[in-house]
Backbone bond lengths (Angstrom), bond angles and torsions (degrees), N, CA, C in turn:
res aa  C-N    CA-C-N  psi(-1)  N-CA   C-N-CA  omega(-1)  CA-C   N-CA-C  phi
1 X - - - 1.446 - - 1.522 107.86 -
2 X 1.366 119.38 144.24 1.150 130.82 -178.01 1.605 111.28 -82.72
3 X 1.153 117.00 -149.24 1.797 126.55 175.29 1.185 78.78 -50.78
4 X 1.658 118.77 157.96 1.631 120.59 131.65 1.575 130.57 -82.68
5 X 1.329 113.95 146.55 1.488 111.72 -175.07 1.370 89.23 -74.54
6 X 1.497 138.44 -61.35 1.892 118.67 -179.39 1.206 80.35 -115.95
7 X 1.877 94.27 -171.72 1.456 137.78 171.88 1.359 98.96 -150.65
8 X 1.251 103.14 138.49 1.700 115.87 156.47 1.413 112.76 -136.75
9 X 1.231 105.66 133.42 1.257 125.65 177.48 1.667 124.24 -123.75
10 X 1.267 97.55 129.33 1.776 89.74 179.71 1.897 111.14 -159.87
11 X 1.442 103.11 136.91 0.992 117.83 -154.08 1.940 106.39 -120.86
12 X 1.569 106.40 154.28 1.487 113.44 -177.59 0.999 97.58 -150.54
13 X 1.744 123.99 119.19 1.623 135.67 165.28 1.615 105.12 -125.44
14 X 1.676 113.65 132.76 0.970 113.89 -178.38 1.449 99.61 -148.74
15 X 1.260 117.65 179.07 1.219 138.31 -163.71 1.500 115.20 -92.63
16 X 1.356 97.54 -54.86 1.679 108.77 171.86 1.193 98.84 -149.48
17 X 1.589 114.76 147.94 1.626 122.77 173.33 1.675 92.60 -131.05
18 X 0.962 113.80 156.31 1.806 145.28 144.77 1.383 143.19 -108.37
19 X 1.063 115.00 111.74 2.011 105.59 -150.48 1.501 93.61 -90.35
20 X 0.947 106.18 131.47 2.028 111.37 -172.39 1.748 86.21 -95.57
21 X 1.330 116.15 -71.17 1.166 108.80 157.07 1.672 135.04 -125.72
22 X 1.386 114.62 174.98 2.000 94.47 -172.24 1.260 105.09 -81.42
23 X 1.535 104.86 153.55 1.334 138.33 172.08 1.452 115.78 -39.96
24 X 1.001 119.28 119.07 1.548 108.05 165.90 1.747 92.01 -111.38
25 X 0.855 127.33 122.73 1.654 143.60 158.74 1.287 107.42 -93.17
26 X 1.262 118.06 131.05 1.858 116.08 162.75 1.382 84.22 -163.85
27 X 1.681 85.91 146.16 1.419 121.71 177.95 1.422 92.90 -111.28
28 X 1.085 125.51 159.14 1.423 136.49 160.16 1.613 120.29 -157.76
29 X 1.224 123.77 130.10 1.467 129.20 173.88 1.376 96.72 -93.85
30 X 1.312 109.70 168.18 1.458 122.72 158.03 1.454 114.63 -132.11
31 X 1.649 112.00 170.03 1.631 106.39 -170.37 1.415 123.84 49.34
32 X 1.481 115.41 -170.67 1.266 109.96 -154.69 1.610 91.39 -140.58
33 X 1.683 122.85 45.19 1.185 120.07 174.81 1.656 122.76 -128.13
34 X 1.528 83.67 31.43 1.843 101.52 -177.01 1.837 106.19 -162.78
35 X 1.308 99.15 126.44 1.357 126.03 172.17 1.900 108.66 -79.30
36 X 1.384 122.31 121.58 1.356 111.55 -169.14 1.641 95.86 -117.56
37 X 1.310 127.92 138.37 1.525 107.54 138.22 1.593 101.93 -121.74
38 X 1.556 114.56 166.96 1.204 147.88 -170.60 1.451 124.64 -118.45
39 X 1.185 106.65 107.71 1.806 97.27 177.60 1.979 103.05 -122.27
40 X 0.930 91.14 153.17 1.718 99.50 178.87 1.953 115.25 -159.62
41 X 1.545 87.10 124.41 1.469 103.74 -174.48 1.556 101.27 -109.72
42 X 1.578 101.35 149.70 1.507 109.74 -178.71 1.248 108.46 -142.78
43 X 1.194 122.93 106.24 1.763 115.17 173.33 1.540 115.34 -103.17
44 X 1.442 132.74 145.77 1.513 135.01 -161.77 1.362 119.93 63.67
45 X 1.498 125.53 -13.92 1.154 131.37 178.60 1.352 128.95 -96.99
46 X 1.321 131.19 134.76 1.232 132.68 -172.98 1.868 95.08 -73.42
47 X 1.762 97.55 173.38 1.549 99.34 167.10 1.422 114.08 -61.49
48 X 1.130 118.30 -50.20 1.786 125.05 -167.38 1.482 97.29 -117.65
49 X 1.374 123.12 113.75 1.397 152.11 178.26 1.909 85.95 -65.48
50 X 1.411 103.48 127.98 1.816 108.95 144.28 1.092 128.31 -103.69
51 X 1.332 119.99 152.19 1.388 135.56 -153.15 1.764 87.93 -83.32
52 X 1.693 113.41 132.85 1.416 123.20 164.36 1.022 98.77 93.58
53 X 1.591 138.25 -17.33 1.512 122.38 -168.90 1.376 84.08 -107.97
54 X 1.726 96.04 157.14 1.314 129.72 -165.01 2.070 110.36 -112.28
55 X 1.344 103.15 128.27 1.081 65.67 177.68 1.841 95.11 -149.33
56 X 1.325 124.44 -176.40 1.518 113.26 -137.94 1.554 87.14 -129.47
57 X 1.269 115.86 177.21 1.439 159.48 -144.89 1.687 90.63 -26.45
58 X 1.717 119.57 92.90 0.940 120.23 -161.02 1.431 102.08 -109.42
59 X 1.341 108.95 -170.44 1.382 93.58 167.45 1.794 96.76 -177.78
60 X 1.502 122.33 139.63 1.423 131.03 -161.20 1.338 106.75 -146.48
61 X 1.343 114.29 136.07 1.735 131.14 -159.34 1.314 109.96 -153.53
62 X 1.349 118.18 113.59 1.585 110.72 178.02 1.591 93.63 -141.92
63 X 1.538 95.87 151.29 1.946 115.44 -154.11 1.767 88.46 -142.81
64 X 1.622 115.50 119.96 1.008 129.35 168.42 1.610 111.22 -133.54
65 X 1.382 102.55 130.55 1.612 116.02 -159.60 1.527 106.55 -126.42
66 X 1.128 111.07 107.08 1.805 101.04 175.36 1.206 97.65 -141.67
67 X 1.811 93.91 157.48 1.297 119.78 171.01 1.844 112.71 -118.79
68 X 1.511 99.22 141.45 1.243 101.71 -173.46 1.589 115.39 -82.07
69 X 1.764 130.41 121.41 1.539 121.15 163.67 1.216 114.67 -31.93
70 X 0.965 106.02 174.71 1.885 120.28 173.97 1.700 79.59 -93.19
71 X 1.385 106.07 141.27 1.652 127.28 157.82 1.834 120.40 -50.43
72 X 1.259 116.26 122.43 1.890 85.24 179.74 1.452 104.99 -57.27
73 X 1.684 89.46 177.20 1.770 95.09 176.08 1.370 137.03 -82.39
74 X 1.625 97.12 -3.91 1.441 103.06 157.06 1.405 137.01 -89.42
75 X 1.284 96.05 18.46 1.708 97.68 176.04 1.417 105.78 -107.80
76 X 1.546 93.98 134.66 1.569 97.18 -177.95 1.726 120.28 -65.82
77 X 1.239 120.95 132.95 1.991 117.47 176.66 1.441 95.96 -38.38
78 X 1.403 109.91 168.12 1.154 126.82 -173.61 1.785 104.21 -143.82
79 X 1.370 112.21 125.87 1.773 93.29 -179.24 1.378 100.65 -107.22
80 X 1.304 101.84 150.48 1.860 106.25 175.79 1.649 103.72 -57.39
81 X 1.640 104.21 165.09 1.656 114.30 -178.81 1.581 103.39 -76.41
């Protein structure tokens, strides 16, 4: 992948958590006019969180980087509002 057109990044550090229930996380793109990659850091945390257990000085980081395709050429430009 080249430059990225964005990045988003977003982060959660806490002290203690309790999973009432597990995480479902999903990312999802749609169409076929963006290249995504995904990175995700987890410190104190197992892979699969259990429900009721508690667990301490955690910390959660997820980094999504895409670049936009070129549009085909039959789609008309579009100008922002």
């Amino acid at each position: 992948m080249s430059l990225p057109d964005f990045e988003i990044n977003a982060s959660l550090r806490g002290d203690e958590l309790t999973s009432r229930t597990p995480p479902d996380p999903d990312t999802r793109s749609e169409g076929d006019a963006l290249t995504l990659q995904r990175q995700e850091t987890r410190l104190g945390l197992p892979p699969r969180m259990e429900p009721g257990r508690r667990y301490r000085d955690i910390s959660i980081g997820r980094r999504l980087v895409g670049q936009l395709r070129e549009a085909p050429a039959d789609l008309p430009e579009q100008t922002p509002p």
